[in-house]
N, C-alpha and C positions, 0 to 999 in steps of 0.2 A: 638230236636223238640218234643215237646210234642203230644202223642198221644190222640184222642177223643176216649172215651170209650163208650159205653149206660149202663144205669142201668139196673142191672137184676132185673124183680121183682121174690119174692123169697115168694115159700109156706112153707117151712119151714125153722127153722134155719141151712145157710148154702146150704140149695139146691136152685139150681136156677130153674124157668119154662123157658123152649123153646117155642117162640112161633113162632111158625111154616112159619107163612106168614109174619114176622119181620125177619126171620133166611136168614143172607143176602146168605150162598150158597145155599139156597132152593129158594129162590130169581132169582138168576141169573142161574139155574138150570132151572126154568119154562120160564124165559126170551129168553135161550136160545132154548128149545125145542119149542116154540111157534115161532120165528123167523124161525128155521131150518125147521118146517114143515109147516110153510106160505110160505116159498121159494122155500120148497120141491114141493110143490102144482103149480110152474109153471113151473116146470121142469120134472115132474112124469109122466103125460097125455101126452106133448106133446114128451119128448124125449126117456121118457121110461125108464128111470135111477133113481135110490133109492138115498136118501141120500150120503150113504158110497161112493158110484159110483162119484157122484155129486162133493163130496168133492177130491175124487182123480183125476178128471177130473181139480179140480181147481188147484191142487197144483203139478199138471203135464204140465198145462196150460200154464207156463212162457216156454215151450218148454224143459223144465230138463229132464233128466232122473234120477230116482231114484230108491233104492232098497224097496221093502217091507218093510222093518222095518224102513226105515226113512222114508217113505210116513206114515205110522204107528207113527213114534212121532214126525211128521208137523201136520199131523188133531188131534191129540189126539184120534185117534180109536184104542180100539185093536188088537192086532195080528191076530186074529181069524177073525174078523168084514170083515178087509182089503182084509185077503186071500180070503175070500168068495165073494167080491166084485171083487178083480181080478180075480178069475174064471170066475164069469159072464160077466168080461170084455172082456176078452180073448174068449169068448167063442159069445159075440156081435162085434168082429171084433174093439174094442173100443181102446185098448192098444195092445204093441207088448213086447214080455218080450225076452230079448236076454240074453248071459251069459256075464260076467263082465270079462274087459278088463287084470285085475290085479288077480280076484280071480273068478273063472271058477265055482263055487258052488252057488256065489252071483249073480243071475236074476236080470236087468234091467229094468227098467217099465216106457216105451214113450207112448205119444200118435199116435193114428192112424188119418189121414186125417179128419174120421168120426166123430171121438170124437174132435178134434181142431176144424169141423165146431161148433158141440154143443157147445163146449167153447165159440165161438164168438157170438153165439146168446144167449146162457145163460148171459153173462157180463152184458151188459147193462139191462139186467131185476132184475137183483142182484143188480146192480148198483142204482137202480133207487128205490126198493123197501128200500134201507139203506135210502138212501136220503126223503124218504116218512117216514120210521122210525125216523130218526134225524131231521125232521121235528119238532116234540116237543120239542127242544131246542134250544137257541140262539146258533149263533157260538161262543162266548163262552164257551157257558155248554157243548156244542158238544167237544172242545181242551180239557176243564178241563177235561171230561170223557175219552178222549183217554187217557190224562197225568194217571189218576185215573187207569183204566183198567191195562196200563202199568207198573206201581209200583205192581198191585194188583196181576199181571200174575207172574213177578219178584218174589213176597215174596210166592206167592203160589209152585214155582217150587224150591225155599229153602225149605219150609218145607216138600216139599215132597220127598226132596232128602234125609231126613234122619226123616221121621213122629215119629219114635218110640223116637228120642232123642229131640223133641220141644213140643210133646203132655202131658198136666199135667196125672200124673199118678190117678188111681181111689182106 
């Protein structure tokens, strides 16, 4: 299948210009931080929960229990971001961290009663706020962007599984 490429325009011979508000991960980089803190904004005031929070709140939500580190590589936060948000979890009564059934070093991370209510009244404002978002596109453009997004996640988590052997050298 043939790929679409864009033209670079190019100030000299051989170098390319970046152009910054065309650069599709600077793109999707502002897309995403402008989403995450218009959502964050109905959740901040009234529940009292940051982002990071937010996000482990959601991906705790299906009732799981997880460790740190794979709450860690479901949101894409790092290590550092996570631990500082389950402190403050732990510390809001939000989550309960127990030790692991198999490996007695690996902590557990549920929610607590308090944070599954947040969860349920968070959903549907999340829910609603996509669908205001997705609004500007048919149901169409809406599939083709998941199907797009999907391949796009895909090829992003191959090159980053080895960036030093797919990046052109300088």
């Amino acid at each position: 299948m043939p790929q679409a490429r864009r033209k670079r325009s190019e100030t000299a011979p051989g170098a390319a210009t970046l152009h910054l508000t065309r650069f599709l991960p600077y793109r999707l980089s502002v897309l995403s931080n402008t989403v995450s803190h218009t959502v964050a904004k109905l959740y901040e005031k009234r529940f009292g929960i940051t982002i990071p929070e937010w996000r482990i709140i959601a991906v705790l939500g299906g009732r799981e229990t997880l460790s740190a580190g794979e709450i860690a590589q479901r949101t894409a936060m790092d290590k550092v971001q996570v631990s500082r948000a389950i402190s403050r979890m732990l510390d809001s009564a939000l989550i309960l961290r127990e030790a692991g059934d198999t490996d007695r070093r690996k902590a557990l991370l549920t929610l607590t009663p308090k944070a599954l209510d947040i969860y349920t009244q968070i959903v549907p404002l999340a829910l609603a706020y996509e669908d205001q978002l997705t609004h500007a596109l048919t149901e169409e453009e809406a599939a083709l962007l998941d199907r797009l997004l999907t391949r796009m996640q895909a090829q992003a988590d191959q090159l980053a599984s080895a960036p030093e052997q797919r990046l052109p050298k300088t």
